[in-house]
PyMOL CGO cylinders between C-alpha atoms (Angstrom):
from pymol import cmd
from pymol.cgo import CYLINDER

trace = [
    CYLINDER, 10.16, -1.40, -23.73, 10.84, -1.27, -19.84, 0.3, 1, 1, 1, 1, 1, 1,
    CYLINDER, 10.84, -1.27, -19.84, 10.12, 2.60, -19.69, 0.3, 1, 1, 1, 1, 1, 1,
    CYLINDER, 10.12, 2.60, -19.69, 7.05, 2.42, -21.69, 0.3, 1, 1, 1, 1, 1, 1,
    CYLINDER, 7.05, 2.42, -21.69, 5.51, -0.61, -19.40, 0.3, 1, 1, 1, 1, 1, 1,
    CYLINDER, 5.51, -0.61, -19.40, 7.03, 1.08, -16.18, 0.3, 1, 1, 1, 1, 1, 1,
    CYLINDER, 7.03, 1.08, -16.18, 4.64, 4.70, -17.55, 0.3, 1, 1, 1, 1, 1, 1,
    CYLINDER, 4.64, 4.70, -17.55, 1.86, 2.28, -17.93, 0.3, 1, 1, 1, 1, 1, 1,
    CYLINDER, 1.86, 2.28, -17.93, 2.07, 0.13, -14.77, 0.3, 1, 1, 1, 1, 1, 1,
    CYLINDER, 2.07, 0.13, -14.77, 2.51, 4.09, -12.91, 0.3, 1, 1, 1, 1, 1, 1,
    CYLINDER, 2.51, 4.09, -12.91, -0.14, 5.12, -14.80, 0.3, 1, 1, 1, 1, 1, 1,
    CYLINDER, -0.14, 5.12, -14.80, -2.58, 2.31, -13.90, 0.3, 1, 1, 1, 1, 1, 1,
    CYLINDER, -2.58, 2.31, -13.90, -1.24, 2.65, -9.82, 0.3, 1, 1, 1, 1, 1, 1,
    CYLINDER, -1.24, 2.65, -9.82, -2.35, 6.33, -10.40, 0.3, 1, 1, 1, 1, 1, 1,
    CYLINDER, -2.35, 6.33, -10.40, -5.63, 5.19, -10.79, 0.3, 1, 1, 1, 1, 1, 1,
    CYLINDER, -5.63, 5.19, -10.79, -5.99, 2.98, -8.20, 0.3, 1, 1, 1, 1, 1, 1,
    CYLINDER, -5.99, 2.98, -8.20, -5.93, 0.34, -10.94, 0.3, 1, 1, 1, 1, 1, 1,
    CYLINDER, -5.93, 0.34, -10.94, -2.43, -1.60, -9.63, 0.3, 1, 1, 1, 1, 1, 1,
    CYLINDER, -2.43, -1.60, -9.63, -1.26, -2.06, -6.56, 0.3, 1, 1, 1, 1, 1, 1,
    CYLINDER, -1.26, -2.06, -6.56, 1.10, 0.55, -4.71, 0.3, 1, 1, 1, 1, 1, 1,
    CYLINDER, 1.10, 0.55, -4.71, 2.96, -1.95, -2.67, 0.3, 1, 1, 1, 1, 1, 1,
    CYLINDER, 2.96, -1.95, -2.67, 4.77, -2.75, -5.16, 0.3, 1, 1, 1, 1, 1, 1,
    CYLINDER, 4.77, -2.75, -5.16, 7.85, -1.61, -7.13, 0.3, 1, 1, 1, 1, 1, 1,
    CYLINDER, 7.85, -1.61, -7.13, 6.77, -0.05, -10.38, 0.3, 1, 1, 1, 1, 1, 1,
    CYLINDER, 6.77, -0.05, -10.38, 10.26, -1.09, -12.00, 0.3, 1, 1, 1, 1, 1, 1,
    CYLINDER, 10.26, -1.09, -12.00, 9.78, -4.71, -10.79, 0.3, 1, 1, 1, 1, 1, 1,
    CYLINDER, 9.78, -4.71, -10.79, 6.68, -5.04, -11.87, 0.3, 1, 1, 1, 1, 1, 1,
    CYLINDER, 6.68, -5.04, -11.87, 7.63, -3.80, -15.20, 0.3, 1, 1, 1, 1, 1, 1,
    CYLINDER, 7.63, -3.80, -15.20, 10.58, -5.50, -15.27, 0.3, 1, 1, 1, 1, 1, 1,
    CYLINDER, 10.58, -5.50, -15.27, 8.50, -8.58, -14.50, 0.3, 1, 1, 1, 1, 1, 1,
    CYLINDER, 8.50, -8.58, -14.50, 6.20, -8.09, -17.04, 0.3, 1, 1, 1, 1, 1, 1,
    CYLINDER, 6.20, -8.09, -17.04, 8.96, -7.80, -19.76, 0.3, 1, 1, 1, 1, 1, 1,
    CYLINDER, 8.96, -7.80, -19.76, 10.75, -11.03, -18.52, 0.3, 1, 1, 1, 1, 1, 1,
    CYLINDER, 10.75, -11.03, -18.52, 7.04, -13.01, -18.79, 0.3, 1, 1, 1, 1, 1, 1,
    CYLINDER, 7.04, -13.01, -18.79, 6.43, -10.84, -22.34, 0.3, 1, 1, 1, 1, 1, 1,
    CYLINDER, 6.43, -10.84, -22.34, 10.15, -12.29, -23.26, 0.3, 1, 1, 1, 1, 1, 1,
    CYLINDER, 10.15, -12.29, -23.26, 9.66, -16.06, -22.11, 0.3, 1, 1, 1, 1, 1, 1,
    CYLINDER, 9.66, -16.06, -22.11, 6.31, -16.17, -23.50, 0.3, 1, 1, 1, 1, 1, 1,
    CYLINDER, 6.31, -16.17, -23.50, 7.75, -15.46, -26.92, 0.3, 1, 1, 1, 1, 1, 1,
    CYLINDER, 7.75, -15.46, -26.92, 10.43, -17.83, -26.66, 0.3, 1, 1, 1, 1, 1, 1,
    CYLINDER, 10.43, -17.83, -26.66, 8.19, -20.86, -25.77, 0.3, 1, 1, 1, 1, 1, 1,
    CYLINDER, 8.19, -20.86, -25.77, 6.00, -19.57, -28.58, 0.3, 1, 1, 1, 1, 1, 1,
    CYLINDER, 6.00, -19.57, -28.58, 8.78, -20.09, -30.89, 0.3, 1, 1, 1, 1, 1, 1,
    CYLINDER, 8.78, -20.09, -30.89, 10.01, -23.33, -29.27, 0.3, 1, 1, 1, 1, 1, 1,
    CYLINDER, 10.01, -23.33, -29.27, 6.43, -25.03, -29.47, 0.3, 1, 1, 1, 1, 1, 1,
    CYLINDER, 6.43, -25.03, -29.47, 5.01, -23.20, -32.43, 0.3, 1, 1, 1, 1, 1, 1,
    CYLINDER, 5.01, -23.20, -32.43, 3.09, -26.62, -33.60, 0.3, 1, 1, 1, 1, 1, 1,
    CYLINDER, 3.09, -26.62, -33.60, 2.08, -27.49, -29.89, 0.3, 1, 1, 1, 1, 1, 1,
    CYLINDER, 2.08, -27.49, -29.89, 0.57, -24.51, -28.30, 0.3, 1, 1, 1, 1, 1, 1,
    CYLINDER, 0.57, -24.51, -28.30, -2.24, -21.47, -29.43, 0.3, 1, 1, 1, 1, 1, 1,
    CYLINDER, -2.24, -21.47, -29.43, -0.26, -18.23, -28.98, 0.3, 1, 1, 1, 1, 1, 1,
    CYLINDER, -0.26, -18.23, -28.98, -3.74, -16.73, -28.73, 0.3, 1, 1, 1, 1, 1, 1,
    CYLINDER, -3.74, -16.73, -28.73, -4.52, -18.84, -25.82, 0.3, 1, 1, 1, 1, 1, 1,
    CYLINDER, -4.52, -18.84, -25.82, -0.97, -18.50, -24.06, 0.3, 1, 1, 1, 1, 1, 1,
    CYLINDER, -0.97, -18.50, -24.06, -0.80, -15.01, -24.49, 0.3, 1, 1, 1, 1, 1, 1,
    CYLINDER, -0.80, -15.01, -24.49, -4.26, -14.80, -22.68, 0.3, 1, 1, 1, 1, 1, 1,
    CYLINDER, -4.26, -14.80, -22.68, -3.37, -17.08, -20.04, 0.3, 1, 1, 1, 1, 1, 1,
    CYLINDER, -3.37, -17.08, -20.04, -0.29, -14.84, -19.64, 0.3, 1, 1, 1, 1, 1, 1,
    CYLINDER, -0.29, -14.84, -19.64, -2.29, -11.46, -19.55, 0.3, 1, 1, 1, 1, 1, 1,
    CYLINDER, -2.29, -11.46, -19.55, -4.51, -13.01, -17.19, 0.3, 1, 1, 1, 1, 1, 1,
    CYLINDER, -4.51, -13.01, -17.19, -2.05, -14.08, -14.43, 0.3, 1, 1, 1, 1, 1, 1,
    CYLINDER, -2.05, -14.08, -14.43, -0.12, -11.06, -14.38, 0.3, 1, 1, 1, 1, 1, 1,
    CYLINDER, -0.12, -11.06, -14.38, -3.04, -8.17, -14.16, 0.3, 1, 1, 1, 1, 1, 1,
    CYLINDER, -3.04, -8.17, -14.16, -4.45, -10.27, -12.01, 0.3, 1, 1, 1, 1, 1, 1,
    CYLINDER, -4.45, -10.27, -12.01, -1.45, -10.42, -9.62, 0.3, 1, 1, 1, 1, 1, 1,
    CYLINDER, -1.45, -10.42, -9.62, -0.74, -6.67, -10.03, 0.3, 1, 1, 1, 1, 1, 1,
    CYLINDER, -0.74, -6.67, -10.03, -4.28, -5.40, -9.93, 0.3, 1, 1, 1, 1, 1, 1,
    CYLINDER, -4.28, -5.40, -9.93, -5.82, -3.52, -6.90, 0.3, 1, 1, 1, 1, 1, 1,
    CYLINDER, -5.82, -3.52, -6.90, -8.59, -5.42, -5.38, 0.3, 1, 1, 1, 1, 1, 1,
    CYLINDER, -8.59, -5.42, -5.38, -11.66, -2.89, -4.18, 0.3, 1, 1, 1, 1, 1, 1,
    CYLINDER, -11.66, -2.89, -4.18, -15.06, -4.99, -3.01, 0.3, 1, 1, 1, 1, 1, 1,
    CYLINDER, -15.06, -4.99, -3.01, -17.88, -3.09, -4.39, 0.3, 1, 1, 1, 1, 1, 1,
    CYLINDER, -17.88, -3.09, -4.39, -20.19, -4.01, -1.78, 0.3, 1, 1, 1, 1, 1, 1,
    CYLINDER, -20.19, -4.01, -1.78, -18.48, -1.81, 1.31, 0.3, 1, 1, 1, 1, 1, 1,
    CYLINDER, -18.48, -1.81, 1.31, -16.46, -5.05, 2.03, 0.3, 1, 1, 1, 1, 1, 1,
    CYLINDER, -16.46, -5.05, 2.03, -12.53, -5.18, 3.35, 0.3, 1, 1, 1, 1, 1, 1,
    CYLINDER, -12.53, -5.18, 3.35, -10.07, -5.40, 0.70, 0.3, 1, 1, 1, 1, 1, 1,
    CYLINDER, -10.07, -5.40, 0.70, -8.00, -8.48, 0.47, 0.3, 1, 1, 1, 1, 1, 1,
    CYLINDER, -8.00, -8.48, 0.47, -7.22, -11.21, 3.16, 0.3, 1, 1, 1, 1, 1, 1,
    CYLINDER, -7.22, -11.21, 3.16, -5.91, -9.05, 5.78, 0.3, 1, 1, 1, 1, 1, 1,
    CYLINDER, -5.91, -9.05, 5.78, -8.27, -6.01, 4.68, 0.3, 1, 1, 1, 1, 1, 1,
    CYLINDER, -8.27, -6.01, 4.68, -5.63, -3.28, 3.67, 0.3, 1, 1, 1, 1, 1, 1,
    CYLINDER, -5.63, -3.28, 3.67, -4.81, -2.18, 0.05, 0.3, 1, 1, 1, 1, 1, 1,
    CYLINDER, -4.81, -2.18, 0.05, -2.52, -3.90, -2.02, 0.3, 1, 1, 1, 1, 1, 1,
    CYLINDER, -2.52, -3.90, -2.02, -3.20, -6.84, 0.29, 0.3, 1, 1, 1, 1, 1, 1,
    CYLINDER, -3.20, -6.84, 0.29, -4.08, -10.37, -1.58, 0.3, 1, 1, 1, 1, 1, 1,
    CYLINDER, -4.08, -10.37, -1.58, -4.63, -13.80, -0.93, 0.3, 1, 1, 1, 1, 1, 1,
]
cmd.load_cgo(trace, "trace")
């Protein structure tokens, strides 16, 4: 599972897609670890929480974390205004 999200998360950074300031192993090492936890709590509260809804909460918080940031209106990138920069 880590090599096939580490091509993916390379992949993505290849197309300007994730950011290249950081580690493609982390990251996918990172995503595993959240992939792993999120299946445990799944099981643990199974009556109490929507997978559905904490897998998308889950999706949503990493790729938005790893994603590279362009403005589309000419404007600096980020809160310091270089790539892979976020607030």
């Amino acid at each position: 599972m880590q090599q096939t999200v580490e091509g993916t998360v390379e992949f993505r950074k290849m197309r300007n897609a994730f950011r290249t300031d950081l580690v493609t192993s982390e990251v996918a090492a990172m995503i595993v670890a959240a992939h792993d936890g999120a299946m445990l709590e799944l099981h643990r509260l199974a009556r109490q929480i929507n997978g559905r809804e904490l897998i998308r909460a889950l999706q949503f918080a990493l790729v938005r974390g790893i994603e590279e940031k362009v403005d589309h209106q000419g404007l600096d990138r980020g809160s310091c205004g270089a790539a892979g920069t976020h607030p």
